[in-house]
N, C-alpha and C positions, 0 to 999 in steps of 0.2 A: 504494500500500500504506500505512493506518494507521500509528500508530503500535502502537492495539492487536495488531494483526496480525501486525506485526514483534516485539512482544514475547512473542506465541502461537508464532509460528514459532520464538521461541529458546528458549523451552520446550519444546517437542518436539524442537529438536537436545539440547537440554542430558538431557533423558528418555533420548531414543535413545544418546547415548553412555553412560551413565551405567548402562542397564543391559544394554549390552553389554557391559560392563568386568565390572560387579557378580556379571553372570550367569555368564562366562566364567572368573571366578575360584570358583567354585563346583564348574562343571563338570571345573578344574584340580582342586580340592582331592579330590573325587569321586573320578578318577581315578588320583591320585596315592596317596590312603588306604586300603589293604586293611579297617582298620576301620570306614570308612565306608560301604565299601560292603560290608562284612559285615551293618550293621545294616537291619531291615526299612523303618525311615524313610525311607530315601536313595533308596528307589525312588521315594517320594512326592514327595520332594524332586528327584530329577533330571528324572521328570514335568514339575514345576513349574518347573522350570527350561528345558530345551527349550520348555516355552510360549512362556515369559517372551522368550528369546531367538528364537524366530521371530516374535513380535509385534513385538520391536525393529526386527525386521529389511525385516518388511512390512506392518505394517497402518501403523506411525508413518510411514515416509517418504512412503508415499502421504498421507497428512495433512498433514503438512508441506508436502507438492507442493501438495494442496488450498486450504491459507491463503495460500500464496506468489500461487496462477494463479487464484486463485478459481474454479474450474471443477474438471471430473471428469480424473484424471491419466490419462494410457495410455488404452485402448482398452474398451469393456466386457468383452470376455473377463475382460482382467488385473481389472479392479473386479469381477466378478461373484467371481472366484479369491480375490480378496483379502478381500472382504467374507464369503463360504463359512470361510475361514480363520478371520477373526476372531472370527463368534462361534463356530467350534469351539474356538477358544485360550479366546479370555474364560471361557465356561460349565467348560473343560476344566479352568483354571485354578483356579477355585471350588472344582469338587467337589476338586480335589489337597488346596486348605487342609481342606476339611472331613474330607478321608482322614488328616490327619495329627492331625486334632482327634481322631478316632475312636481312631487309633496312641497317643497323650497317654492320653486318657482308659481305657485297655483298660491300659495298662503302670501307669500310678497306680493306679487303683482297685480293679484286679486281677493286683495284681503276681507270682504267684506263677502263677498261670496265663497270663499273657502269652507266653510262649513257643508255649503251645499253640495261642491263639488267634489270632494274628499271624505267620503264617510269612510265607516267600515265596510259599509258593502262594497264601493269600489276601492277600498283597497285589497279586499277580498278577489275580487276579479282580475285586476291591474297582478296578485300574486299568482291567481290561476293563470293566467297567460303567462306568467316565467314560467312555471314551474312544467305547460305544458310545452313553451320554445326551446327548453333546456334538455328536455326527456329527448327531443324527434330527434337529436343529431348522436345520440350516443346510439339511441337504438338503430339505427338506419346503420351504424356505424359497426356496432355486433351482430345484426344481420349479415351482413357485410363480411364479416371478418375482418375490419378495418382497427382492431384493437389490439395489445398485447406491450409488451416488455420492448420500450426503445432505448440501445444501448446508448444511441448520444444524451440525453435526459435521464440516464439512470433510473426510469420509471416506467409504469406502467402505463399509458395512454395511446391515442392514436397512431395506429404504427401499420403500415403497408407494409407486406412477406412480397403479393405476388406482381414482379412485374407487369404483367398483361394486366393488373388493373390500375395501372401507373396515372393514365388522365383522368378516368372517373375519382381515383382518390386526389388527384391536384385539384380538377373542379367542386366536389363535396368539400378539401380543406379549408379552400377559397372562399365557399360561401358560408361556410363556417364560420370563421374568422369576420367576415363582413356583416355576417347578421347577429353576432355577440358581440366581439370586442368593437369596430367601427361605429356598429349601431347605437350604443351605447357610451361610446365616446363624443357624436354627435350629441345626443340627446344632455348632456352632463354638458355642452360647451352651448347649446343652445340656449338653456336651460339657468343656468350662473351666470352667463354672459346677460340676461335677463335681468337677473336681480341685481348683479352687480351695478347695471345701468341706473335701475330704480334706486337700491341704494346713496349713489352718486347724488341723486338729487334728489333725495334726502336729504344729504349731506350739505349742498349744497343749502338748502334753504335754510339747517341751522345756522350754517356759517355766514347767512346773509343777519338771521336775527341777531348773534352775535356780535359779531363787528356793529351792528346798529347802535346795541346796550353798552356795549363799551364807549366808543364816541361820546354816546349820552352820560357816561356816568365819568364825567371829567378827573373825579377825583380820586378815582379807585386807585392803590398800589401798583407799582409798576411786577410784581412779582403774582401778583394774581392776572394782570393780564395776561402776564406770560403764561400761567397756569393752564388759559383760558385757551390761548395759542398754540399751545401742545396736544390739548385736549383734542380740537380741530383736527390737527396733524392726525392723531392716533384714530379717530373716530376715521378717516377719509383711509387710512390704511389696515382697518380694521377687519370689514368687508373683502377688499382688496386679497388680505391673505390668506383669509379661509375659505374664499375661492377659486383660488392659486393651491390653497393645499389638497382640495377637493379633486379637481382636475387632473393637479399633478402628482401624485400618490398614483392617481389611476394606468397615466401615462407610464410612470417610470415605473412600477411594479408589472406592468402586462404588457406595455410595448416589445421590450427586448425579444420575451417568450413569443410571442406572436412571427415580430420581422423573422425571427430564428426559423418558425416555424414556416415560415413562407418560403423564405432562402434555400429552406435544404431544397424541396422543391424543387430548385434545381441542379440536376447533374454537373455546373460549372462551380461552383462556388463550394468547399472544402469550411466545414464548420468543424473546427476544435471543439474534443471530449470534456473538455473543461470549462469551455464558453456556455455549453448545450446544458452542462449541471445548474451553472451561473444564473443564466436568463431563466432554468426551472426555479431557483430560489430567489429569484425576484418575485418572480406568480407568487409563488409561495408568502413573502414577505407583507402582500397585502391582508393577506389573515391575522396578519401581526398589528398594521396599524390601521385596519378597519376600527375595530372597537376604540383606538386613540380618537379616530380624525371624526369619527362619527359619534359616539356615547361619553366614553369615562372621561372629556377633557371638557365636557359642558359642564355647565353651572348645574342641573337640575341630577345630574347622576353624581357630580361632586358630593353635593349634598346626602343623597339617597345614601353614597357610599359611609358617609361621615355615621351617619344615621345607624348603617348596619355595624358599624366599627364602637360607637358609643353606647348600642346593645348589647352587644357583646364584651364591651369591655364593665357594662354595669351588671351583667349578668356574672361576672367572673369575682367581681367585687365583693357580689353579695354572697355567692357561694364561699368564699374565703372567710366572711364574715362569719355564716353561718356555721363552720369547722370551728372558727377560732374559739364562738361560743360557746360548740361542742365539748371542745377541747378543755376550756375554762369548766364546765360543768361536773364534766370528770375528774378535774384534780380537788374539786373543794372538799369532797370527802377524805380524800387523802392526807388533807392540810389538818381538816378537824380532829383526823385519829394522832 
């Protein structure tokens, strides 16, 4: 074993832990928050979540196994199962971000009618149609026999044995890729690029009342204006990044794997064993900072989390209390004899 190799494999234990923890503290918060899950997002979100966490659970270890033994792990059933899985998670995973860009974009720009348009029922439907876009390409695909152990990826996924189906699998890849990752990447630049707009001028109009009250209030500190002026700055760059992180999270974690995937594609162009594990653990990596860019880094799961942590840590309290009571009760006899 490399040293490359060994340091691929601890990247994918470091992946696999990281968003099982990540994922599972979400599913906690979820749970734990009547608010949370009151709102129409959290279905999107717990979606995206269950992916996340069954991807952790099986497409990376068998990857892992893959770098370790160099070879196909288990038996082709479990590889055809697992590769079936993955790209129903991966594509599943997509449209989730792009269902919550559509939730973003429908509550901004039409806020007064967002209730109407966004219930649970259509978020209910908006999930059936992932969940029935994501099924048709695996299954067409182990019909096919379009599945199994590919050694540049050290995984289990879409993988062509027979040359005589060489164009049916480049056209099926093609539109694969164009109607999950592309379509989805529209939809999430359509979509923010939206609100980002309306944001703007938002922003714009506090900053017009602003500057009005300060002129007006001649005598204010020059240290709270500046306050006042910073505050501007950060509010107009506010928006700005967590639609930047939105987008770009999505790009840099699925791009590589994709172009990868197009390229081999073709018989001219030579992709290194180690680029091909690489762009698999970028795919990968988005399981890791789904739950950041989307849940545990808001205000409202901040909270939930603090909520579950100050439970538990007053339940711990009181149980020590209670021992120590115990404790005291049994010695006084002791003391008395």
């Amino acid at each position: 074993m490399s040293i490359w190799e060994l340091l691929l494999a601890v990247v994918v234990v470091v992946l696999m832990l990281v968003a099982l923890l990540a994922n599972v503290l979400v599913l906690m918060c979820f749970l734990y928050s009547a608010d949370i899950r009151k709102q129409v997002p959290g279905l999107f979100i717990l979606n995206l979540t269950f992916c996340n966490l069954l991807m952790a659970v099986s497409s990376m270890p068998l990857t892992l196994a893959g770098i370790i033994y160099r070879s196909q792990p288990g038996g082709d059933q479990v590889c055809h199962a697992v590769g079936f899985l993955e790209t129903f998670l991966t594509t599943n995973s997509m449209l989730s971000m792009a269902a919550l860009s559509i939730d973003r974009w429908i509550a901004v720009v039409f806020p007064l009618s967002y209730h109407s348009k966004m219930r649970f029922r259509d978020a209910a439907l908006i999930l059936s149609y992932t969940w029935l876009h994501s099924a048709s390409f695996p299954i067409v695909a182990a019909s096919l026999s379009w599945v199994g152990f590919h050694h540049l990826y050290a995984s289990c996924t879409l993988y062509n044995k027979r040359p005589e189906d060489r164009t049916q699998f480049v056209i099926f890849t093609g539109v694969f890729h164009a109607l999950s990752f592309l379509l989805s990447l529209v939809v999430l630049c359509f979509t923010y690029l939206k609100v980002l707009k309306v944001a703007r001028f938002h922003c714009k109009r506090i900053d017009v009342i602003t500057m009005q009250t300060l002129v007006l209030l001649v005598d204010i500190h020059p240290s709270v204006r500046e306050r006042c002026l910073e505050e501007q700055r950060r509010r107009r760059q506010r928006a700005t990044k967590k639609i930047s992180t939105f987008i770009g999270t999505f790009i840099l974690c699925f791009a590589p794997y994709v172009i990868t995937r197009l390229v081999e594609l073709s018989s001219v162009v030579h992709i290194n064993a180690h680029w091909g594990i690489i762009s698999k653990c970028l795919a990968y990596s988005k399981a890791v900072s789904d739950p950041f860019v989307y849940s545990l880094l808001r205000h409202q799961y901040k909270k939930t989390w603090k909520d579950i942590i100050n439970k538990i840590l007053k339940r711990s309290s009181i149980n020590s209390s209670a021992l120590a009571g115990e404790a005291h009760n049994r010695n006084l006899p002791q003391l008395n004899e």
